[in-house]
Predicted model as a PDB file, atoms N, CA, C, CB and O in Angstrom, pLDDT in the B-factor column:
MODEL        1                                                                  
ATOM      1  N   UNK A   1      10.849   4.339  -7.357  1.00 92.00           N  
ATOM      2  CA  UNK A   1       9.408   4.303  -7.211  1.00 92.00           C  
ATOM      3  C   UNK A   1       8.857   5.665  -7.597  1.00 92.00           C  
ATOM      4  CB  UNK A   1       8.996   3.917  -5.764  1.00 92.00           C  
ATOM      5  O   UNK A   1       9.435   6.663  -7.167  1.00 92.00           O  
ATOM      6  N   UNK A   2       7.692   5.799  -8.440  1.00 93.00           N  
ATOM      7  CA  UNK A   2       7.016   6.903  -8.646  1.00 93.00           C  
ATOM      8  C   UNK A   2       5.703   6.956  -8.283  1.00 93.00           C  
ATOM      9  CB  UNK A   2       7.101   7.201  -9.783  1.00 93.00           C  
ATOM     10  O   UNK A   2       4.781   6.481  -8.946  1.00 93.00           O  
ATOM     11  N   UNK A   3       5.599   7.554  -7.190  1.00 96.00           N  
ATOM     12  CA  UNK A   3       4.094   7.721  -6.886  1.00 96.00           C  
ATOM     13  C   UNK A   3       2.897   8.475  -7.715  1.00 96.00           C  
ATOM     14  CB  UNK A   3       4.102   8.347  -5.721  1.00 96.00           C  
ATOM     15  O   UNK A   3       2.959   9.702  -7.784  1.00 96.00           O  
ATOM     16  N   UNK A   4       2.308   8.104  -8.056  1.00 95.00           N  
ATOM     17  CA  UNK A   4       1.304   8.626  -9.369  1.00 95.00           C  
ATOM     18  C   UNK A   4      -0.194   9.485  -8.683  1.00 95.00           C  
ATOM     19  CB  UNK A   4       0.676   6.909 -10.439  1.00 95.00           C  
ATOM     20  O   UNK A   4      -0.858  10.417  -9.137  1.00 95.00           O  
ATOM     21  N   UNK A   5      -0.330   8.613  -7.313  1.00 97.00           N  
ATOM     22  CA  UNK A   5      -1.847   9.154  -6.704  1.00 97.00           C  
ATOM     23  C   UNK A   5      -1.531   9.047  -5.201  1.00 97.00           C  
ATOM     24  CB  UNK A   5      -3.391   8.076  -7.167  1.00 97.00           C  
ATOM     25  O   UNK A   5      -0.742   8.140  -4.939  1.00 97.00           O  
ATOM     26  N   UNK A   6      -2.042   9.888  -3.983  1.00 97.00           N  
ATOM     27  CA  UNK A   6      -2.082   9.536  -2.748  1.00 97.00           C  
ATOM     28  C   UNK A   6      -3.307   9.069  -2.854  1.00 97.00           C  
ATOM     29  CB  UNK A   6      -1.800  10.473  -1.747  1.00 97.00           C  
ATOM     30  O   UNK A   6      -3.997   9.478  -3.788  1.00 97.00           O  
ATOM     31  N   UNK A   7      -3.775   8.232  -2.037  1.00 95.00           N  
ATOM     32  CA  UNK A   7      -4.993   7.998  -2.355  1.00 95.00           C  
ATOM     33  C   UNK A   7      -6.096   8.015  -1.175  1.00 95.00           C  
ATOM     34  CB  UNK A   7      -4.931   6.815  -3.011  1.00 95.00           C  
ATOM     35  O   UNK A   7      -5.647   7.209  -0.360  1.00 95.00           O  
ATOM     36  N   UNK A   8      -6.993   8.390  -0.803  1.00 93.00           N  
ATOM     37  CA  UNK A   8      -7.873   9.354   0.585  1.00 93.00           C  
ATOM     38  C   UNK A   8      -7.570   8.459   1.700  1.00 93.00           C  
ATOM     39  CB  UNK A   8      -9.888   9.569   0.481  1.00 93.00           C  
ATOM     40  O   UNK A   8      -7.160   7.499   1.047  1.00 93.00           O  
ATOM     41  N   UNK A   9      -7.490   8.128   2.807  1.00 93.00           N  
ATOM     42  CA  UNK A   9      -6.757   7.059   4.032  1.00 93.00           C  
ATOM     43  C   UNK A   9      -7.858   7.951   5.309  1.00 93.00           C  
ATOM     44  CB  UNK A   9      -4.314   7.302   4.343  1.00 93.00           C  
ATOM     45  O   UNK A   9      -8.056   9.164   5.253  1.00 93.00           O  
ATOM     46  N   UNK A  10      -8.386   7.144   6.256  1.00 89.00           N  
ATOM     47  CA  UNK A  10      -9.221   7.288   7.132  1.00 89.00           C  
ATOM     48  C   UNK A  10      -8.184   7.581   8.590  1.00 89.00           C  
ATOM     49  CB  UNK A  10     -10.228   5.973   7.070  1.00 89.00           C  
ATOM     50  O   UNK A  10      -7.455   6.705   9.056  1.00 89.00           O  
ATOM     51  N   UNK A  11      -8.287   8.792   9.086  1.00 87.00           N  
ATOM     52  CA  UNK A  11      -7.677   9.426   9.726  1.00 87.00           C  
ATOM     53  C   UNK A  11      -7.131   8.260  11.053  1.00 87.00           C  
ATOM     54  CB  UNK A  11      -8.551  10.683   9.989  1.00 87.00           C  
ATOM     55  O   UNK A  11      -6.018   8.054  11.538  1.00 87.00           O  
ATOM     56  N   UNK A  12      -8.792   7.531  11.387  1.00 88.00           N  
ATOM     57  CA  UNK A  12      -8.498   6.887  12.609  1.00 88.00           C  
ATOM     58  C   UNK A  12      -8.247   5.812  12.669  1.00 88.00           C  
ATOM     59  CB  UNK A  12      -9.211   6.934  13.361  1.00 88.00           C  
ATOM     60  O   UNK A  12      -7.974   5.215  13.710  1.00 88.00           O  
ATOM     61  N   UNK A  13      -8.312   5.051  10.878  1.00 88.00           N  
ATOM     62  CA  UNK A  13      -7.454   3.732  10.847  1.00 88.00           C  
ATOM     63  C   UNK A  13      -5.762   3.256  11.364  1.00 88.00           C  
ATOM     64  CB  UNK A  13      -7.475   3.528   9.486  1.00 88.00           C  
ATOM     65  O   UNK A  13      -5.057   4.162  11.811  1.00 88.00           O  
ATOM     66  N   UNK A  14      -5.360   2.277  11.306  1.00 89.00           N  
ATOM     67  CA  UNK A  14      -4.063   1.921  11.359  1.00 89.00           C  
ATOM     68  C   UNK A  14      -3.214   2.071  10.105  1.00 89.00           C  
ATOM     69  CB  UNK A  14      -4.040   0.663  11.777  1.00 89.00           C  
ATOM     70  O   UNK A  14      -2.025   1.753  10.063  1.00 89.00           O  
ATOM     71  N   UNK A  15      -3.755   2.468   9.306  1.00 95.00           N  
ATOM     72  CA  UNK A  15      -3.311   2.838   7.467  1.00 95.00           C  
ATOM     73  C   UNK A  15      -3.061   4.437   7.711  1.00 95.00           C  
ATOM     74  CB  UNK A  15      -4.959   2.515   5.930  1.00 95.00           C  
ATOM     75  O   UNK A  15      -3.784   5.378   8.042  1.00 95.00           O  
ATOM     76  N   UNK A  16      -1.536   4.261   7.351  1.00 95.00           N  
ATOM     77  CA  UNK A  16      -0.843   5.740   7.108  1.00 95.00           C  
ATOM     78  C   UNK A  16      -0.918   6.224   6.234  1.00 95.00           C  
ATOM     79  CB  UNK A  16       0.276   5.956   7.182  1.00 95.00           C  
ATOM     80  O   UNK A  16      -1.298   7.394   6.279  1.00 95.00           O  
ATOM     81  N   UNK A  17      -0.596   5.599   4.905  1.00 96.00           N  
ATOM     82  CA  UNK A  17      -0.897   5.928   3.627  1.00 96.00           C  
ATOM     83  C   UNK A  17      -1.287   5.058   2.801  1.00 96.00           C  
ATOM     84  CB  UNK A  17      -0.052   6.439   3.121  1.00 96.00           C  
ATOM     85  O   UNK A  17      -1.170   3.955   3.335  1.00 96.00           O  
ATOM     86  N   UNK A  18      -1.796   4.956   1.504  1.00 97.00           N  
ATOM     87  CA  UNK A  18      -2.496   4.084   0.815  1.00 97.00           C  
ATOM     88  C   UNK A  18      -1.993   5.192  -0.907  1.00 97.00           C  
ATOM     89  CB  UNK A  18      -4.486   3.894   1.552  1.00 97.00           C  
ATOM     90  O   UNK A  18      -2.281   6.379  -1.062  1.00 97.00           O  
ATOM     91  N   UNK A  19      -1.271   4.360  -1.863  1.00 98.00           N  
ATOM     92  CA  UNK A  19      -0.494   5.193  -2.604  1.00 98.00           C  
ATOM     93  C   UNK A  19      -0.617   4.347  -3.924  1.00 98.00           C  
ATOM     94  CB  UNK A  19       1.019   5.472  -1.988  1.00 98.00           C  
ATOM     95  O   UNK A  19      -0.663   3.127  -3.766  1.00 98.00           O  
ATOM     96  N   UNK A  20      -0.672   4.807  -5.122  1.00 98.00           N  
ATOM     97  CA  UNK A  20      -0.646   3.921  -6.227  1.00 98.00           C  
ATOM     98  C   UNK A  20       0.477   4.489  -7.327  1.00 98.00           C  
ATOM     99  CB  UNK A  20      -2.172   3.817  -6.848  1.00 98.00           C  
ATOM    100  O   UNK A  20       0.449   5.358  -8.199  1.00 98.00           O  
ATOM    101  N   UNK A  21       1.321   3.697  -6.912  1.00 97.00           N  
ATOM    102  CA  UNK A  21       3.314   3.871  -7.486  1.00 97.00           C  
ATOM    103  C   UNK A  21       3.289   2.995  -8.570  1.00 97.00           C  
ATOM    104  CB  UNK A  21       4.863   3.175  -6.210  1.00 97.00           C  
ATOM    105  O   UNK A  21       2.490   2.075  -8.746  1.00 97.00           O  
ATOM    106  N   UNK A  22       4.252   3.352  -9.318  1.00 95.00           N  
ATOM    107  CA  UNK A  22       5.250   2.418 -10.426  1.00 95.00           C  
ATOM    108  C   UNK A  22       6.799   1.863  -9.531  1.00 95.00           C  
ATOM    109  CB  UNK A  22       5.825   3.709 -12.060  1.00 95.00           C  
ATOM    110  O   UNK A  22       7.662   2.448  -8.877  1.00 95.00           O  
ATOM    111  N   UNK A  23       6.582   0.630  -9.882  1.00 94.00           N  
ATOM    112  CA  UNK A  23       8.202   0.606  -9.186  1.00 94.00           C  
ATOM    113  C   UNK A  23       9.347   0.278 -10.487  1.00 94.00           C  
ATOM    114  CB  UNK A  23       8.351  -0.923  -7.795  1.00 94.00           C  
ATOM    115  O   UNK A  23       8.780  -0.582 -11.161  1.00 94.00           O  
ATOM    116  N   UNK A  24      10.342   0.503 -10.957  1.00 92.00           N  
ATOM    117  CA  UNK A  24      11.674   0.599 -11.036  1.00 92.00           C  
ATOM    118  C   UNK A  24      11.972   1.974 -12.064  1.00 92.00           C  
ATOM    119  CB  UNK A  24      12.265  -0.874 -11.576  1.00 92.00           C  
ATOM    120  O   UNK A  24      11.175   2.912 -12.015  1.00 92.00           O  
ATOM    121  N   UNK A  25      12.940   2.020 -12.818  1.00 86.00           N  
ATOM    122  CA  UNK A  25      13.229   3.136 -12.996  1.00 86.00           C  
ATOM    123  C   UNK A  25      13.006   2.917 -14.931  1.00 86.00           C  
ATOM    124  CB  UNK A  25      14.795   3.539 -12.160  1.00 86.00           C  
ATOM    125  O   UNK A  25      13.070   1.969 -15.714  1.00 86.00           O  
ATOM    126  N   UNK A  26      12.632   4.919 -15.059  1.00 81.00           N  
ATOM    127  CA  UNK A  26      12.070   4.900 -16.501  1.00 81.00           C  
ATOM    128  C   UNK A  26      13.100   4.119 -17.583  1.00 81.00           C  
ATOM    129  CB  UNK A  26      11.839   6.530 -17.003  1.00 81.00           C  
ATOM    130  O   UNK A  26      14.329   4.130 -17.655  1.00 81.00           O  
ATOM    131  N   UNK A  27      11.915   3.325 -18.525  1.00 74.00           N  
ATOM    132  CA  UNK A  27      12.910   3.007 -19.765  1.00 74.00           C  
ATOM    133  C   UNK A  27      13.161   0.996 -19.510  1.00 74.00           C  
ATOM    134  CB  UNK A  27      14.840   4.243 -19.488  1.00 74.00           C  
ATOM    135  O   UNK A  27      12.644  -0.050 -19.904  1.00 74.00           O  
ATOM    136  N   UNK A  28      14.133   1.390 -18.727  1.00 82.00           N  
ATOM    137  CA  UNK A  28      14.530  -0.060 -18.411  1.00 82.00           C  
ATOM    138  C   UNK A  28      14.015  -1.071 -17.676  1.00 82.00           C  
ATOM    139  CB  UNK A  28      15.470  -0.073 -17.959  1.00 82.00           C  
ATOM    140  O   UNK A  28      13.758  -2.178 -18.150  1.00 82.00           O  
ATOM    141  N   UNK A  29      13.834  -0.737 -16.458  1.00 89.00           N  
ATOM    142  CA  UNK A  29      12.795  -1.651 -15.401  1.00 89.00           C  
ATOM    143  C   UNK A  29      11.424  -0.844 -15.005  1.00 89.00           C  
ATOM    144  CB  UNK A  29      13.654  -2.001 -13.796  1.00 89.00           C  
ATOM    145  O   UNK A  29      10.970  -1.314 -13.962  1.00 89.00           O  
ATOM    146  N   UNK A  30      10.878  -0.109 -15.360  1.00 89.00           N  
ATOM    147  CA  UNK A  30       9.759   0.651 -14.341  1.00 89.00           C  
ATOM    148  C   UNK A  30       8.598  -0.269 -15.325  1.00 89.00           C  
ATOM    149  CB  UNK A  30       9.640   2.911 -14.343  1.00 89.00           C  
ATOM    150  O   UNK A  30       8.634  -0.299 -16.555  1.00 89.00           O  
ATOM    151  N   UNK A  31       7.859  -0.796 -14.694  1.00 90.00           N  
ATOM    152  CA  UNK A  31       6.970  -1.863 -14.126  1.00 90.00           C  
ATOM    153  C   UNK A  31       5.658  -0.894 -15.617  1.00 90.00           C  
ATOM    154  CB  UNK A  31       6.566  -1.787 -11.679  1.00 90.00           C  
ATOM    155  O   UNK A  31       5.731   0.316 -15.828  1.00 90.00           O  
ATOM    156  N   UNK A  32       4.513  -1.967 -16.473  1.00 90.00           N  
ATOM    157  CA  UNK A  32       3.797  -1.616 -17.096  1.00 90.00           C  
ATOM    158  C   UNK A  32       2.884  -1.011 -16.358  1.00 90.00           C  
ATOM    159  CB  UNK A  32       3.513  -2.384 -17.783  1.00 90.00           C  
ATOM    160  O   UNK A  32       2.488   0.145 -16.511  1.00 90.00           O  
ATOM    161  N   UNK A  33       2.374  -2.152 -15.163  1.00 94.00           N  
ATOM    162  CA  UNK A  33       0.961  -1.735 -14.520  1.00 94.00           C  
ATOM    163  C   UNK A  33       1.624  -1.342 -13.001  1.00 94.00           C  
ATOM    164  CB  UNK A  33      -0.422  -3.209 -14.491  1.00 94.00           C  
ATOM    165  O   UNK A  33       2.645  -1.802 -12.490  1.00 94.00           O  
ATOM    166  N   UNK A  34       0.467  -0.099 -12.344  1.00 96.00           N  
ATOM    167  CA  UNK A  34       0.362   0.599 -11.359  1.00 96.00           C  
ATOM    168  C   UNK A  34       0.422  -0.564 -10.145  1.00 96.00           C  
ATOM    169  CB  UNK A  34      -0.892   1.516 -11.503  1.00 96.00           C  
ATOM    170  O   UNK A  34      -0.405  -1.473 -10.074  1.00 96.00           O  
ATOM    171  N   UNK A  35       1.422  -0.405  -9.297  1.00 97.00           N  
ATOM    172  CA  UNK A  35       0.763  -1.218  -7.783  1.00 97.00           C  
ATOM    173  C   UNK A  35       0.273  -0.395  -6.931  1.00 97.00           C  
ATOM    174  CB  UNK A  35       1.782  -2.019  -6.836  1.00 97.00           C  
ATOM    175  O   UNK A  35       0.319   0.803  -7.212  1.00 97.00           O  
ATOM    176  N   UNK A  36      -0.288  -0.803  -5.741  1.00 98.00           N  
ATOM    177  CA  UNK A  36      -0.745  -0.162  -3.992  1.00 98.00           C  
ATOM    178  C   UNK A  36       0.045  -0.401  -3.536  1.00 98.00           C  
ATOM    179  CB  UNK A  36      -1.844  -0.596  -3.015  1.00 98.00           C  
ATOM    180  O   UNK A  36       0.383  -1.581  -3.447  1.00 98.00           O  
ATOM    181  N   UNK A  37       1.017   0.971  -2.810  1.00 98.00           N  
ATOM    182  CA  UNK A  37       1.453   0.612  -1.602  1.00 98.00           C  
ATOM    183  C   UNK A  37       0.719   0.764  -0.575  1.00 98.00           C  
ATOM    184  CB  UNK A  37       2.419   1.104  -1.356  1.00 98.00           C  
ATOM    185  O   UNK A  37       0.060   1.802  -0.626  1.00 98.00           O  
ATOM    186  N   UNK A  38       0.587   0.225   0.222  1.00 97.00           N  
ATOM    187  CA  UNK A  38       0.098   0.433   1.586  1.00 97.00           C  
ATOM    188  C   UNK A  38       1.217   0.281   2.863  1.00 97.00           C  
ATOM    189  CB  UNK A  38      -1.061  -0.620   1.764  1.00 97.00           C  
ATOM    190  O   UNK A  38       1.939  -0.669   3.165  1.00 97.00           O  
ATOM    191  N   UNK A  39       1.060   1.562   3.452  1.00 96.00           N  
ATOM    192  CA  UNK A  39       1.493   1.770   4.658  1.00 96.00           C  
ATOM    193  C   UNK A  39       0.978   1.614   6.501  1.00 96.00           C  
ATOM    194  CB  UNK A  39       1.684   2.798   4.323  1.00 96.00           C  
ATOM    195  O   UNK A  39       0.587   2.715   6.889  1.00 96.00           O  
ATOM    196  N   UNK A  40       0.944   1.061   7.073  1.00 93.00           N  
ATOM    197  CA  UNK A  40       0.274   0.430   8.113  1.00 93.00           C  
ATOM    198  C   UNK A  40       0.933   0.132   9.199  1.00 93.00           C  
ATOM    199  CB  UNK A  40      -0.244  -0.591   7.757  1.00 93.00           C  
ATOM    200  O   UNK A  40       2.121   0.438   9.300  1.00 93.00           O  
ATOM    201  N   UNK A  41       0.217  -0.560  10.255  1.00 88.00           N  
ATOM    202  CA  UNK A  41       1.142  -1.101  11.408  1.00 88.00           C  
ATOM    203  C   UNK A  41       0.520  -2.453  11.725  1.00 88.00           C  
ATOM    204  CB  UNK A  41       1.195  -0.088  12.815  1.00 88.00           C  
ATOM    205  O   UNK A  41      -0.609  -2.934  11.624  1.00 88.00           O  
ATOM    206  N   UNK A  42       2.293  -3.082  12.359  1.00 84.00           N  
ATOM    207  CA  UNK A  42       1.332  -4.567  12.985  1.00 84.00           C  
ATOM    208  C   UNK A  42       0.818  -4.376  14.324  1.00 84.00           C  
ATOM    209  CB  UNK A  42       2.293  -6.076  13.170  1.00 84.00           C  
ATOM    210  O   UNK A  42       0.930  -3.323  14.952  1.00 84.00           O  
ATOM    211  N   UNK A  43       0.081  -5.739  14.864  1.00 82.00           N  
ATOM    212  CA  UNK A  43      -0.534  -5.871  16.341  1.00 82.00           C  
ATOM    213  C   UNK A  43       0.516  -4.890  17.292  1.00 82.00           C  
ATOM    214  CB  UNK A  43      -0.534  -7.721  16.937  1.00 82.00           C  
ATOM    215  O   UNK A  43       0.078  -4.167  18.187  1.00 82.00           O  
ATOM    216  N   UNK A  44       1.806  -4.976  16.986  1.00 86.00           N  
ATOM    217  CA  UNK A  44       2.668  -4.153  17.981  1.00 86.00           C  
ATOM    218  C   UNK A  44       2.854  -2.712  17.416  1.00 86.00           C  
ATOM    219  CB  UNK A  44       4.162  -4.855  18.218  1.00 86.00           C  
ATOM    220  O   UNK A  44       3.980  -2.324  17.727  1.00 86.00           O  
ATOM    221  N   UNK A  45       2.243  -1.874  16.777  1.00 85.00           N  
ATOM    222  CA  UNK A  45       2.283  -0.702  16.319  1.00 85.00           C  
ATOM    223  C   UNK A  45       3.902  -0.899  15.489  1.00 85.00           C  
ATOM    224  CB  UNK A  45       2.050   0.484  17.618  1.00 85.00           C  
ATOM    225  O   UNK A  45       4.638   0.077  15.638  1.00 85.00           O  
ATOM    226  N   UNK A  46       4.287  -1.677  14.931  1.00 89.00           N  
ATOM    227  CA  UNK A  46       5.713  -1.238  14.049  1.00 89.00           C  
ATOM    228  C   UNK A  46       5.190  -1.649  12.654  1.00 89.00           C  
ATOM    229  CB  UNK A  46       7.374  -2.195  14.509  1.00 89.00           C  
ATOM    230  O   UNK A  46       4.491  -2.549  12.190  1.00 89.00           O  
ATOM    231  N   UNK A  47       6.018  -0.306  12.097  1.00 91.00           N  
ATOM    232  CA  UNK A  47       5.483  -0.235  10.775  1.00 91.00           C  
ATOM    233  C   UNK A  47       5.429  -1.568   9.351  1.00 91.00           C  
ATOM    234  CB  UNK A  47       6.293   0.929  10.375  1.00 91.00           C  
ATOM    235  O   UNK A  47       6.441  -2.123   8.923  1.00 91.00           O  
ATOM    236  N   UNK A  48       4.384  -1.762   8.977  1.00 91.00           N  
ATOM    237  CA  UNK A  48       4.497  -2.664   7.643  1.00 91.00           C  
ATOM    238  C   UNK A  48       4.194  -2.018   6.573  1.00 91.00           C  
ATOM    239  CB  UNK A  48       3.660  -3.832   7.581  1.00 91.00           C  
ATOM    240  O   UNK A  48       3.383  -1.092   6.614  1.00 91.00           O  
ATOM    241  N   UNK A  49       4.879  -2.456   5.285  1.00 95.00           N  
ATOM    242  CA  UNK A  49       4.240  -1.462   3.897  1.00 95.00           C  
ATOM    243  C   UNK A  49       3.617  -2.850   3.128  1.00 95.00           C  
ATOM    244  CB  UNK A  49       5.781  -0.364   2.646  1.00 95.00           C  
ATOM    245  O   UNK A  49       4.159  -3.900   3.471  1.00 95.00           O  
ATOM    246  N   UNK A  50       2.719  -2.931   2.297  1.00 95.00           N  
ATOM    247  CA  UNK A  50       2.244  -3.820   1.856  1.00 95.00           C  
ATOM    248  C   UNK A  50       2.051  -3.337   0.153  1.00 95.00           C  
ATOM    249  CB  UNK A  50       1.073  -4.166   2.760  1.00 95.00           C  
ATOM    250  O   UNK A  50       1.367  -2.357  -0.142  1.00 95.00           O  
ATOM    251  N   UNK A  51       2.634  -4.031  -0.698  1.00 96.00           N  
ATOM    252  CA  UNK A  51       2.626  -4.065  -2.174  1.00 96.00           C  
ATOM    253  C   UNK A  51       1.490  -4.924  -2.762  1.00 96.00           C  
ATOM    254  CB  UNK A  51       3.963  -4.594  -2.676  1.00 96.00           C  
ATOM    255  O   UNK A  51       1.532  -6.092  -2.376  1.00 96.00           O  
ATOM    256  N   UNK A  52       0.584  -4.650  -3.523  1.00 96.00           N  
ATOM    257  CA  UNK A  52      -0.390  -5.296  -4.078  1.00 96.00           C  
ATOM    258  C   UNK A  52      -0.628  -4.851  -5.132  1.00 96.00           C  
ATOM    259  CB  UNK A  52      -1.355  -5.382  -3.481  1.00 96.00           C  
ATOM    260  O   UNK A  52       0.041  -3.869  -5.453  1.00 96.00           O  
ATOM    261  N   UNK A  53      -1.656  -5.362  -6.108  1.00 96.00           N  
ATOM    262  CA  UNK A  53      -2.217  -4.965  -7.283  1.00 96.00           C  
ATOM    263  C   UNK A  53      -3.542  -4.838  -7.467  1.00 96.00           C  
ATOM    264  CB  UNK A  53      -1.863  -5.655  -8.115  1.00 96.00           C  
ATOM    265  O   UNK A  53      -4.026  -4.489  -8.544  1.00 96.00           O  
ATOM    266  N   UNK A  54      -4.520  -5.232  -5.971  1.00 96.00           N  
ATOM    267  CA  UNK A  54      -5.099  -5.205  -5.374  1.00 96.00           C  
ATOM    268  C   UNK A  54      -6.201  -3.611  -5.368  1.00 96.00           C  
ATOM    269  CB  UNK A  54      -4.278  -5.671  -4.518  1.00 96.00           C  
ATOM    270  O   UNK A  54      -6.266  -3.092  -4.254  1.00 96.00           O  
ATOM    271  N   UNK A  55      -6.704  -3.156  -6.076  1.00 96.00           N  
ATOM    272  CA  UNK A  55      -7.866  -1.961  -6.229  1.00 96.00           C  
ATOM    273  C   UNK A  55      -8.834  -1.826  -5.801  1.00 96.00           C  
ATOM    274  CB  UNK A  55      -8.313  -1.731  -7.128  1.00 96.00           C  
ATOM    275  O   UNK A  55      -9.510  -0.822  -5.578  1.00 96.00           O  
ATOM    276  N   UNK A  56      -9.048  -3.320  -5.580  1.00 96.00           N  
ATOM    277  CA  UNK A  56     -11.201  -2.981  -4.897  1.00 96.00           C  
ATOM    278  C   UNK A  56     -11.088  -3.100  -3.625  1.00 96.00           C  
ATOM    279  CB  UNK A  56     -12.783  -4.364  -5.324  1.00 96.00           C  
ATOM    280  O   UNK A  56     -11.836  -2.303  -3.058  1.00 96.00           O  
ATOM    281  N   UNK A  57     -10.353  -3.881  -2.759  1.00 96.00           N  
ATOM    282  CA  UNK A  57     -10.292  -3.647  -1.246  1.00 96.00           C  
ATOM    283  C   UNK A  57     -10.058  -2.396  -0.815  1.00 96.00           C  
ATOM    284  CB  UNK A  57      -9.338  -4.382  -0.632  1.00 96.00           C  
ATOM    285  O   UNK A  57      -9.363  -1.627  -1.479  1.00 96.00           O  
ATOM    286  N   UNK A  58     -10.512  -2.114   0.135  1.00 95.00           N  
ATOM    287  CA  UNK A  58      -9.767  -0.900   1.101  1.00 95.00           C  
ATOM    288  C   UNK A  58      -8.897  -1.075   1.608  1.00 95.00           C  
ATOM    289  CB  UNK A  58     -10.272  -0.387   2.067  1.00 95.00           C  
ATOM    290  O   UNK A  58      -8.550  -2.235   1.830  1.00 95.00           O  
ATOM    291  N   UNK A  59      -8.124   0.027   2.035  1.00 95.00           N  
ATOM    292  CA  UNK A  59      -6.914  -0.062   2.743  1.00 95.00           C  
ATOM    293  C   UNK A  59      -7.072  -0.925   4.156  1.00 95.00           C  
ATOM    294  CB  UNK A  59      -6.424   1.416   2.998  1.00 95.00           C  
ATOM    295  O   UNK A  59      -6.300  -1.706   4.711  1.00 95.00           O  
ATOM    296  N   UNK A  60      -7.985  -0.598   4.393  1.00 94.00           N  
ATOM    297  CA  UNK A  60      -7.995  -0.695   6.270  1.00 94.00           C  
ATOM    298  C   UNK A  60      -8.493  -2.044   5.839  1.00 94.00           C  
ATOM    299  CB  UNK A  60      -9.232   0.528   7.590  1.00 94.00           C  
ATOM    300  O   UNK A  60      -8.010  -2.800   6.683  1.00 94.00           O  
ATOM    301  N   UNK A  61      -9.477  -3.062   4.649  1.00 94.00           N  
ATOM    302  CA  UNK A  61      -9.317  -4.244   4.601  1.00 94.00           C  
ATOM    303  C   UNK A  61      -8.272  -4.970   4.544  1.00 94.00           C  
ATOM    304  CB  UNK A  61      -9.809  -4.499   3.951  1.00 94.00           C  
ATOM    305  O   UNK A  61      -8.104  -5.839   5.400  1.00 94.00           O  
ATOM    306  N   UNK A  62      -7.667  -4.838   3.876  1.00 93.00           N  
ATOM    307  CA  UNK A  62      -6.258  -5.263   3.112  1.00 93.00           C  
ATOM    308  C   UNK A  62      -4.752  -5.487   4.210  1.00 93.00           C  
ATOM    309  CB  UNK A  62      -5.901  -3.810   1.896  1.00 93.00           C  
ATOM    310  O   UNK A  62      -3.764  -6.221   4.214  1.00 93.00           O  
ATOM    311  N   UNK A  63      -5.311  -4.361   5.074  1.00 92.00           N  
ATOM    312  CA  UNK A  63      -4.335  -3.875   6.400  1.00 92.00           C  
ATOM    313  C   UNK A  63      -4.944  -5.304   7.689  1.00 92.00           C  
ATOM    314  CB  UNK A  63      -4.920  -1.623   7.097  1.00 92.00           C  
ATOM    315  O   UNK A  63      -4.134  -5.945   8.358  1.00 92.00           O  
ATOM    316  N   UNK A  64      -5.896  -5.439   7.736  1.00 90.00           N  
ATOM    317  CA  UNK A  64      -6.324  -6.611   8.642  1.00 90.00           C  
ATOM    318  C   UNK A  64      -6.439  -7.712   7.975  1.00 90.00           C  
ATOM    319  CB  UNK A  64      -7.544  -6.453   9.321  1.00 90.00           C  
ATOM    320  O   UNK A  64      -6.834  -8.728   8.547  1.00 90.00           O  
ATOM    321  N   UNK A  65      -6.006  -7.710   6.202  1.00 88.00           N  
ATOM    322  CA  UNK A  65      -5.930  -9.478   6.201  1.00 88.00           C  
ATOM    323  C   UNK A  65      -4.154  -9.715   6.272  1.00 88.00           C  
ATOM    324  CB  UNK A  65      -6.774 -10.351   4.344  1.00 88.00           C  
ATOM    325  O   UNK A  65      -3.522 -10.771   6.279  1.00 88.00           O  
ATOM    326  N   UNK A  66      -3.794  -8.663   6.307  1.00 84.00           N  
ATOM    327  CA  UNK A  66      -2.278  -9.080   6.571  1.00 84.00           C  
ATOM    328  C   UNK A  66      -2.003  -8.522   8.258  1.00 84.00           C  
ATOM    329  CB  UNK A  66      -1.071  -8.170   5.249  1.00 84.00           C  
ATOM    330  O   UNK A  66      -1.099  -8.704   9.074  1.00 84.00           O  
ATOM    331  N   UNK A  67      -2.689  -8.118   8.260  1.00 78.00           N  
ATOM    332  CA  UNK A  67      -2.057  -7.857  10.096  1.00 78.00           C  
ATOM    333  C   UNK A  67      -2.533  -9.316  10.778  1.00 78.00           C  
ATOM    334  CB  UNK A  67      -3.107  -6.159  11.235  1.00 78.00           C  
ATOM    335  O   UNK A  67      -1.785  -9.711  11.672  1.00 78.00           O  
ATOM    336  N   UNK A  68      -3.800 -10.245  10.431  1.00 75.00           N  
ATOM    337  CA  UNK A  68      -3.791 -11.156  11.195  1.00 75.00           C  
ATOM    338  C   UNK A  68      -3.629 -12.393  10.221  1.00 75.00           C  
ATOM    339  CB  UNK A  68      -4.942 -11.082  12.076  1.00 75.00           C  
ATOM    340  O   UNK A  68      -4.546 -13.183   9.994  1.00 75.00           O  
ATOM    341  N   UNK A  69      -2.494 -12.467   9.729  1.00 74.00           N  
ATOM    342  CA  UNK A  69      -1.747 -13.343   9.249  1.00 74.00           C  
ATOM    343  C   UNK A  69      -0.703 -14.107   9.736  1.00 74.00           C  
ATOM    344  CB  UNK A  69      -1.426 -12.924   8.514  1.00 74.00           C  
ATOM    345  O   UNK A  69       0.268 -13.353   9.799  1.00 74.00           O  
ATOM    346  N   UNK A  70      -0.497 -14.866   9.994  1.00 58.00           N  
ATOM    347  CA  UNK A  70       0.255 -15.841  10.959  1.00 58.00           C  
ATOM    348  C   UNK A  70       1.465 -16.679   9.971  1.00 58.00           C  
ATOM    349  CB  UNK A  70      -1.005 -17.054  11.721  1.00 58.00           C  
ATOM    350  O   UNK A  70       2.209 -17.516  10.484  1.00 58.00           O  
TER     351      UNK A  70                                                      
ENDMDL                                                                          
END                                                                             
């Protein structure tokens, strides 16, 4: 994974980081277009990372449509 941008994250959200990576490695597998990682927690504070391609949501949106996902 190559992280390309941190990207600004709201101190008092549940979003740790919010990051826009390449995933696999140069040449052979590393991916054309940029994803989001997102770093977060569920209802029980343990950590989730969330992969998207996803740009116009916010983190802290994006973080509550998968935290209350069933």
């Amino acid at each position: 994974m190559e992280v390309i941008a941190d990207l600004a994250v709201n101190s008092k959200s549940k979003v740790k980081k919010d990051q826009m990576v390449y995933l696999g490695k140069d040449g052979v597998t590393k991916m054309k277009h940029p994803l989001r990682l997102i770093t977060t927690e569920d209802t029980q504070g343990q950590p989730v990372v969330i992969v998207t391609n996803d740009f116009e949501l916010k983190a802290e949106e994006l973080s509550e449509i998968y935290r209350n996902r069933r």
